[in-house]
C-alpha positions in Angstrom: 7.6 64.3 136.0 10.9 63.4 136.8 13.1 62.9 140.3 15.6 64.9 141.0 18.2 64.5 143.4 18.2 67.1 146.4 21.3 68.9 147.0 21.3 71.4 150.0 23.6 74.5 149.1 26.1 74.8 146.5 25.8 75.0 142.7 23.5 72.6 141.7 23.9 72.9 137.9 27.8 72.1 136.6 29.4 75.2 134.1 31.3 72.9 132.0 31.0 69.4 130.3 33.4 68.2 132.2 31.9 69.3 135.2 28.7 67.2 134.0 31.0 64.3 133.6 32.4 64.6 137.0 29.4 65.0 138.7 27.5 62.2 136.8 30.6 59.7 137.8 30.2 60.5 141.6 26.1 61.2 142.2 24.9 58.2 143.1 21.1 57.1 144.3 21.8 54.4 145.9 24.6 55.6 148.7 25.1 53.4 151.3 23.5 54.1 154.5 25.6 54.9 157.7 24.8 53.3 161.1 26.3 54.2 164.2 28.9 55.8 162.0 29.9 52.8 159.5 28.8 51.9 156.5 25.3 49.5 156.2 23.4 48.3 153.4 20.3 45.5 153.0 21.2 43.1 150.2 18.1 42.0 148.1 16.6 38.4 148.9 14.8 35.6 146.9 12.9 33.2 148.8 12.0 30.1 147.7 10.2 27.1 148.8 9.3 23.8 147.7 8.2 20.4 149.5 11.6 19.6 151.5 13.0 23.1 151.8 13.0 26.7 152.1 15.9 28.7 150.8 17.1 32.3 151.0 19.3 33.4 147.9 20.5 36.8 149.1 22.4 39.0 146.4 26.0 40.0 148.3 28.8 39.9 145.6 32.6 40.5 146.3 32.2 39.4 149.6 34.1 35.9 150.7 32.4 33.2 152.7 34.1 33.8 156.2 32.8 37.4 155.6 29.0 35.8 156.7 27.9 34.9 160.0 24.5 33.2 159.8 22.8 32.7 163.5 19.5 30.9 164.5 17.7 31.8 167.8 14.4 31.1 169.0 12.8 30.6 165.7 14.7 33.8 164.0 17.4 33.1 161.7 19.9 36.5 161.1 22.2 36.3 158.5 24.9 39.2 158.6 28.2 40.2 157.0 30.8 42.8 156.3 32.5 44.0 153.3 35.4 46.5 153.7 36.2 49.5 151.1 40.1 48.6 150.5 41.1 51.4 148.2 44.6 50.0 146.8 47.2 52.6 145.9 47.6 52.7 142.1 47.2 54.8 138.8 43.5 54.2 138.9 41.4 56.5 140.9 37.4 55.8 141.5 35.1 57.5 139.7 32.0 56.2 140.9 31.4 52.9 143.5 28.3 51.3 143.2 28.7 48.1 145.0 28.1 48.1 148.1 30.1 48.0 151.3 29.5 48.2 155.0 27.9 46.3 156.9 24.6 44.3 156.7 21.9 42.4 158.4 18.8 40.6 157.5 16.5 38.3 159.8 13.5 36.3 159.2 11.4 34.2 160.8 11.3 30.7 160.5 7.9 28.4 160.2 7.1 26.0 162.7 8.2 23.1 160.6 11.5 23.5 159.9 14.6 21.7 161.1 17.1 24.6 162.4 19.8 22.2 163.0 20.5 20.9 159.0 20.5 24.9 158.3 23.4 25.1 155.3 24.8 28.0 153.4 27.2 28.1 150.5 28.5 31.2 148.3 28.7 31.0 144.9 29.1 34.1 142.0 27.7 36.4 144.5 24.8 34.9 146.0 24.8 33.5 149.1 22.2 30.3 149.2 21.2 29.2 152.6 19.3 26.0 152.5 16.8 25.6 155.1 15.3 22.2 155.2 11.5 21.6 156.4 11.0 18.7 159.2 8.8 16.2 157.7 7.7 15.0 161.1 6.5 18.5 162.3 3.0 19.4 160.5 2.0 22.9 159.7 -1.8 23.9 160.2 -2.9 26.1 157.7 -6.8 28.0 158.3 
């Protein structure tokens, strides 16, 4: 069996090689979604957790750091950004994007025995890392 991409209308199948070529560059399966008109994605995430610390490695690259805006309230930590399409004027022309751009935001929630204050983030090669430290004075009861 294999999955095929639904196409409502229009000529489905290309005439020429080229055409195959052309339409191979732009299909893409993993479009960006569009909220309230604009542009959102949900980046993947890797938690992790060991005896001080939880941490959140979410996969965002070409973004910069001010692009993130990481929040904490009432035991939920959101961590959002943005990442505009700047297409530059040049001799080069986009075939086919697949990184994405938009918008995004994630939130989880946070354990009992966490410190929210010592929250820390840092960006590096596309990952951001948010460190989220565990209070050693607040004990978790487990059933």
């Amino acid at each position: 069996m294999s999955l095929v991409k639904y196409r409502n209308g229009g000529n489905h199948f290309p005439r020429t090689s080229s055409g195959l070529l052309e339409r191979f560059f732009n299909d893409n399966l993993f479009d960006n979604t569009v909220v309230n008109g604009e542009f959102a994605f949900s980046p993947k995430v890797d938690i992790l957790e060991s005896a001080k610390e939880f941490e959140l490695h979410i996969a965002v690259p070409g973004f910069n750091k001010e692009e993130f805006n990481i929040s904490v309230d009432d035991k939920i930590i959101t961590i959002s950004g943005e990442r505009k399409f700047d297409e530059e004027k040049s001799e080069k022309a986009y075939k086919s994007v697949q990184t994405s751009f938009g918008s995004f935001k994630r939130s989880f929630s946070l354990p009992d025995n966490v410190n929210a204050k010592k929250i820390d983030a840092k960006y590096n090669n596309g990952i951001l890392e948010v460190v989220i430290p565990k209070d050693e004075t607040k004990i978790v009861k487990t059933n």
